[in-house]
ROLO-439314 format. One record per residue (C-alpha): chain; residue in one letter; residue number from 0; x, y, z. Coordinates in pm, whole numbers, padded with zeros to 5 digits, always signed. Layout:
// residues N
{chain->A res->A n->NUM c1->X c2->Y c3->Z}
...
This chain:
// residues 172
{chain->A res->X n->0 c1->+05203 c2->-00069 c3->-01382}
{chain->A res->X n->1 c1->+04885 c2->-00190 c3->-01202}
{chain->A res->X n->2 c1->+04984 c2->-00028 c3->-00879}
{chain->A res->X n->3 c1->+04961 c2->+00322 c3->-01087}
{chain->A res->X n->4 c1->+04586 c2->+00263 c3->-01083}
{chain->A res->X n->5 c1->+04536 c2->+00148 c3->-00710}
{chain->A res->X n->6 c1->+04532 c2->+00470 c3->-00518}
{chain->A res->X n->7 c1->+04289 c2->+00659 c3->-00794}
{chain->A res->X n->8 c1->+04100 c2->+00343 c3->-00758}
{chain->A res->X n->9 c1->+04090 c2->+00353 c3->-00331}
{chain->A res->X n->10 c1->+04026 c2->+00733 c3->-00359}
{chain->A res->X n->11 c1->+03706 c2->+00743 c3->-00626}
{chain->A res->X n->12 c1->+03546 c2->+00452 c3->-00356}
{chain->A res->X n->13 c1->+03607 c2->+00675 c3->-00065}
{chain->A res->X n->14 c1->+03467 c2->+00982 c3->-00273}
{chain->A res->X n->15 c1->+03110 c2->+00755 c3->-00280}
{chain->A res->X n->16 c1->+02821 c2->+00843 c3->-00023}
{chain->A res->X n->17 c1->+02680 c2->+00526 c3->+00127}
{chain->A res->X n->18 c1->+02348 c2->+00345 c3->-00062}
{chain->A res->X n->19 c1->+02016 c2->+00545 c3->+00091}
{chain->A res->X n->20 c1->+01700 c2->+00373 c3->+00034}
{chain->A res->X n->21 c1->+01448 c2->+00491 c3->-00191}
{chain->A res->X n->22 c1->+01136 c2->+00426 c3->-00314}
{chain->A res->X n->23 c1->+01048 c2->+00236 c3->-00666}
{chain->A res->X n->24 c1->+00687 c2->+00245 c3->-00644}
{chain->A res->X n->25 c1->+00472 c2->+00529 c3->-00574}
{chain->A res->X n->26 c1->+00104 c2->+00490 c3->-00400}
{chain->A res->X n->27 c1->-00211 c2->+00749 c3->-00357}
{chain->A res->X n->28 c1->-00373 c2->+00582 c3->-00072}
{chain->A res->X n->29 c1->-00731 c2->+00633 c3->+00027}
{chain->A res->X n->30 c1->-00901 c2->+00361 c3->+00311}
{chain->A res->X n->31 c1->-01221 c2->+00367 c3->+00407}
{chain->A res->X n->32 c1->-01257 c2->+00220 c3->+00807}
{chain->A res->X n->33 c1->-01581 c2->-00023 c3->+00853}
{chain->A res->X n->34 c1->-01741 c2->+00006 c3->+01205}
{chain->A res->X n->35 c1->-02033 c2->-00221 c3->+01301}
{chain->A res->X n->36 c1->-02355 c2->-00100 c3->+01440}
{chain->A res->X n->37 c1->-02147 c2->-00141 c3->+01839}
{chain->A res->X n->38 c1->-01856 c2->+00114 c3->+01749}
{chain->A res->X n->39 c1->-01597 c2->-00190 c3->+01645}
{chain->A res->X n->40 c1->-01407 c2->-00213 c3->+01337}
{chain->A res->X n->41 c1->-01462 c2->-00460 c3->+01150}
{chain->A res->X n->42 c1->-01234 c2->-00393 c3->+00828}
{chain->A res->X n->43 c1->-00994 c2->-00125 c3->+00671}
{chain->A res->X n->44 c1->-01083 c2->-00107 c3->+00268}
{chain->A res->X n->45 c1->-00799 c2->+00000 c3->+00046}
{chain->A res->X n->46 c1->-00793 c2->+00215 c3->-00225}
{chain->A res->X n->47 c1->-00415 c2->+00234 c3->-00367}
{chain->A res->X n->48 c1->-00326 c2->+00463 c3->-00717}
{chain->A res->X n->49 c1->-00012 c2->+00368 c3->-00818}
{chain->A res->X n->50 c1->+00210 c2->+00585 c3->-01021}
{chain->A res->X n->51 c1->+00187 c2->+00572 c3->-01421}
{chain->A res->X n->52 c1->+00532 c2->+00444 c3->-01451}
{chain->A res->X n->53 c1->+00491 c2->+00109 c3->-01190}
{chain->A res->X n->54 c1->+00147 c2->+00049 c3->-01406}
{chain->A res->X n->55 c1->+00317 c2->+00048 c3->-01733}
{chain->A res->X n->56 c1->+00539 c2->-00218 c3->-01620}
{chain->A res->X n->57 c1->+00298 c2->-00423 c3->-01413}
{chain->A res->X n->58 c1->+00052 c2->-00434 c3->-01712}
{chain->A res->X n->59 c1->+00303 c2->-00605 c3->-01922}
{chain->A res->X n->60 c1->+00135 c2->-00889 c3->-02136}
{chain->A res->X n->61 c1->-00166 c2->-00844 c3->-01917}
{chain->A res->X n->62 c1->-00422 c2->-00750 c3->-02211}
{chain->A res->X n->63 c1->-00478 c2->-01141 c3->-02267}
{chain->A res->X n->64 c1->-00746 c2->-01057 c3->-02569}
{chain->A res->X n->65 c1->-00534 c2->-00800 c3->-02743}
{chain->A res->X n->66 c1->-00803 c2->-00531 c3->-02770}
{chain->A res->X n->67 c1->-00588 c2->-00262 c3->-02625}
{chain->A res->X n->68 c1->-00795 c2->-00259 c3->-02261}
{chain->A res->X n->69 c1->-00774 c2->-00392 c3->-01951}
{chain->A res->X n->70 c1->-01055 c2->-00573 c3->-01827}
{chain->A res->X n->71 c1->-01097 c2->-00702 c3->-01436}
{chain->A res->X n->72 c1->-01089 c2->-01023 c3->-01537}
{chain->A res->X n->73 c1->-00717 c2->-00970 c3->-01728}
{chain->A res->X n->74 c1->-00615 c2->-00793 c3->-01418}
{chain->A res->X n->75 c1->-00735 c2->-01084 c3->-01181}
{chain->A res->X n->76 c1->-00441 c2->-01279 c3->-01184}
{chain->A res->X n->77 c1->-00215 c2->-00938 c3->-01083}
{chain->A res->X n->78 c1->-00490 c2->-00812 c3->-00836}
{chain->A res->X n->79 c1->-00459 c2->-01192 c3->-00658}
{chain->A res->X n->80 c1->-00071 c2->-01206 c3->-00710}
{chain->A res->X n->81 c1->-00100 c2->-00861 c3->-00472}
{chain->A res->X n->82 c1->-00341 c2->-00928 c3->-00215}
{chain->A res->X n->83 c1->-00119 c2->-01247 c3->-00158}
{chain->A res->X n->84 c1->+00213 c2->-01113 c3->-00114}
{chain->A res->X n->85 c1->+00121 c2->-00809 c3->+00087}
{chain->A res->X n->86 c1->+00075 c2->-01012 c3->+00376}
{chain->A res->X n->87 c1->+00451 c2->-01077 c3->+00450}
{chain->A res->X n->88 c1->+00470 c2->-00691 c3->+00488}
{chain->A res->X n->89 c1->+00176 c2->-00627 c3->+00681}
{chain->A res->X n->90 c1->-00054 c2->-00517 c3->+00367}
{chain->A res->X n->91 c1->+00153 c2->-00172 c3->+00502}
{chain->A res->X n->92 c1->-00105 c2->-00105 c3->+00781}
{chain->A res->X n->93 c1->-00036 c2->-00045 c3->+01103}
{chain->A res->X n->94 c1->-00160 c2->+00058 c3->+01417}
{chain->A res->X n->95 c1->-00070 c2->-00050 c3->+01810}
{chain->A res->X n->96 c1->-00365 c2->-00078 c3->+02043}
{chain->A res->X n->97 c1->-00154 c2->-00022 c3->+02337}
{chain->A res->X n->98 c1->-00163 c2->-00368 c3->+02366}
{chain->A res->X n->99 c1->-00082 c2->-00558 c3->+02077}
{chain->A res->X n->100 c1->-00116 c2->-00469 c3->+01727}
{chain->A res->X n->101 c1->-00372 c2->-00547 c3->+01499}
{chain->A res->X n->102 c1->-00412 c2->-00873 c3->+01318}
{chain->A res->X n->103 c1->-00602 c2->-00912 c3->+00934}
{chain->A res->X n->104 c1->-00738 c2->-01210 c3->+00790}
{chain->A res->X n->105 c1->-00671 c2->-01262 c3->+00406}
{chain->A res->X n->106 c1->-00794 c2->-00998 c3->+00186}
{chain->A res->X n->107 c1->-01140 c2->-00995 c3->+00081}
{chain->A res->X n->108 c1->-01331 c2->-00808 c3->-00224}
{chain->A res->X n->109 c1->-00988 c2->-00740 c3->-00424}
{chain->A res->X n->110 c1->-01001 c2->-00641 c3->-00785}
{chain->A res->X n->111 c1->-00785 c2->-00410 c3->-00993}
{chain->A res->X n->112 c1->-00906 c2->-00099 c3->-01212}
{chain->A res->X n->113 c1->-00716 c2->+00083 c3->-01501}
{chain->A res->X n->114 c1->-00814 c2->+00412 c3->-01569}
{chain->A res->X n->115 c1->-00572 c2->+00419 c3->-01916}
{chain->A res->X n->116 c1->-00280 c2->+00586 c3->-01686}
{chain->A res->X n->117 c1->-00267 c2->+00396 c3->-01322}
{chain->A res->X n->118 c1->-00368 c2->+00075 c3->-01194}
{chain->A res->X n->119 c1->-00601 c2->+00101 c3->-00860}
{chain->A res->X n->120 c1->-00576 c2->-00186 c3->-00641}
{chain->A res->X n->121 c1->-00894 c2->-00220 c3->-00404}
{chain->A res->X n->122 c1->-00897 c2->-00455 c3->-00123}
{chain->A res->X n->123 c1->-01067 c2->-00529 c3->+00223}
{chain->A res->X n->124 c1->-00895 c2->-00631 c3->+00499}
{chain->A res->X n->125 c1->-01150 c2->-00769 c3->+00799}
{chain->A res->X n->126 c1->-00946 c2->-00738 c3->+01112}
{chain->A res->X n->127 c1->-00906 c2->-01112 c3->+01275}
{chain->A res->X n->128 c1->-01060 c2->-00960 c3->+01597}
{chain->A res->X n->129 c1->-01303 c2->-00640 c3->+01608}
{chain->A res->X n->130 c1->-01129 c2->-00312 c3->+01728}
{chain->A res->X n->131 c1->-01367 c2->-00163 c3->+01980}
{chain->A res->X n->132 c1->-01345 c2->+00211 c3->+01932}
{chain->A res->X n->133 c1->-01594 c2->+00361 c3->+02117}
{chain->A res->X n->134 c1->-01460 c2->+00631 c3->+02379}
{chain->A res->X n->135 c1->-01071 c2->+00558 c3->+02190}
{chain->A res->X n->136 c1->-00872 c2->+00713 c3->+01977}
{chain->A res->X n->137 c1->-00675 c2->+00469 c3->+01764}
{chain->A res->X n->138 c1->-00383 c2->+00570 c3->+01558}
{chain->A res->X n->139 c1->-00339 c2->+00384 c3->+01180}
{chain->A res->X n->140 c1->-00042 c2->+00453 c3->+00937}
{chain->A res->X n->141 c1->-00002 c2->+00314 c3->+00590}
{chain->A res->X n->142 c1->+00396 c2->+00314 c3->+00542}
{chain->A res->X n->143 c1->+00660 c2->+00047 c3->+00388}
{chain->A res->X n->144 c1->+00912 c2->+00019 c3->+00663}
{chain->A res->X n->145 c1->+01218 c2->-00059 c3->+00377}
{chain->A res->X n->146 c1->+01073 c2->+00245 c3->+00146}
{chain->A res->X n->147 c1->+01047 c2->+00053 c3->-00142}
{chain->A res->X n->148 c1->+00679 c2->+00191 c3->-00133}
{chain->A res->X n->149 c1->+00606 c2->+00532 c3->-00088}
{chain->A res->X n->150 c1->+00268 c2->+00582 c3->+00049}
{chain->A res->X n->151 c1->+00085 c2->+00957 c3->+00001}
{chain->A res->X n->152 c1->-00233 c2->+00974 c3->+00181}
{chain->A res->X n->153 c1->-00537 c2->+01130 c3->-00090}
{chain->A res->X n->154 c1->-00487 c2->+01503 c3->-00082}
{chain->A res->X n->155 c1->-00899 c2->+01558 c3->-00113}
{chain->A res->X n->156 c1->-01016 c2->+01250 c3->+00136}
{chain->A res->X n->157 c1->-00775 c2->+01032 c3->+00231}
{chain->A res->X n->158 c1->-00989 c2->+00814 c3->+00442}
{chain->A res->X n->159 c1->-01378 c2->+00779 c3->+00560}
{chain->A res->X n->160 c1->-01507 c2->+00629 c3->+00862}
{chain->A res->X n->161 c1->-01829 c2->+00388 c3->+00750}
{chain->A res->X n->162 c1->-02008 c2->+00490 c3->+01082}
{chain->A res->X n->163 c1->-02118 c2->+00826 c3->+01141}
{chain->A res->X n->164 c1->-02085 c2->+00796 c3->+01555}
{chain->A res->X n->165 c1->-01718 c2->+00790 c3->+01476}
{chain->A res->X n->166 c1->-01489 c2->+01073 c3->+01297}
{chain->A res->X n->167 c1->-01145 c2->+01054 c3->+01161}
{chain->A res->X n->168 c1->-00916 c2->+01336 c3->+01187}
{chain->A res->X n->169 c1->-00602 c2->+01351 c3->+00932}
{chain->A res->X n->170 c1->-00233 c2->+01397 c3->+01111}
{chain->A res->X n->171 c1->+00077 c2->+01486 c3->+00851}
């Protein structure tokens, strides 16, 4: 009687697609690019919007005084918890000098912002080595590899260049 069930069993598995990756969390990214007074960078600072639905869940039992807002100082322990894990992934950023890729210290200046909808996690990343840039054009992508993330680039200004001897120019 078992058997009966097998081969509708073997044929609903093979009527499956195979898993595809998707993302959970959904970003609005804006960066800002610090260049010293000699044309190097210095730093990348992130500005990342996530999606209403990820900041419901990541505010959880975060409003430690019960008054019904979210103050920087509630969001401190989230806004460290953050900065510390993103550097097993890169903190996302990537670029490749031709000869090696860039290298960040720990985040610097980190704080998180509620604006009643979406967390905004700000963050500065000071590059372990300055990035001459003068007379180069340098290439930078904010991307998760395993699309858990996805990462949309600010559809007004999605970054700024601190310097005005250097320009930035915005490839989809």
């Amino acid at each position: 009687m078992r058997l009966r069930f097998v081969p509708g069993f073997v044929l609903a598995l093979l009527a499956c697609g195979p898993a595809a990756a998707h993302p959970h969390v959904f970003v609005d990214s804006k960066s800002e690019f610090v260049v010293d007074k000699n044309d190097n960078l210095t730093a990348i600072k992130h500005h990342w919007r996530f999606d209403p639905a990820f900041s419901a869940y990541a505010l959880q039992g975060l409003d430690t005084n019960g008054d019904g807002n979210y103050s920087r100082e509630e969001l401190h322990p989230l806004a460290q918890e953050n900065v510390e894990s993103l550097s097993e992934f890169d903190y996302f950023t990537f670029t490749d000098t031709g000869d090696e890729p860039i290298q960040f210290e720990d985040p610097v200046d980190y704080w998180l912002d509620f604006d009643g909808t979406q967390l905004v996690l700000n963050f500065t990343l000071p590059l372990t080595k300055k990035l001459p840039l003068k007379g180069k054009t340098e290439a930078f992508q904010i991307y998760d590899p395993t699309i858990f993330v996805a990462f949309f680039l600010d559809e007004k200004q999605p970054a700024t260049v601190s310097d005005a001897s250097c320009h930035i120019k915005h490839i989809k």
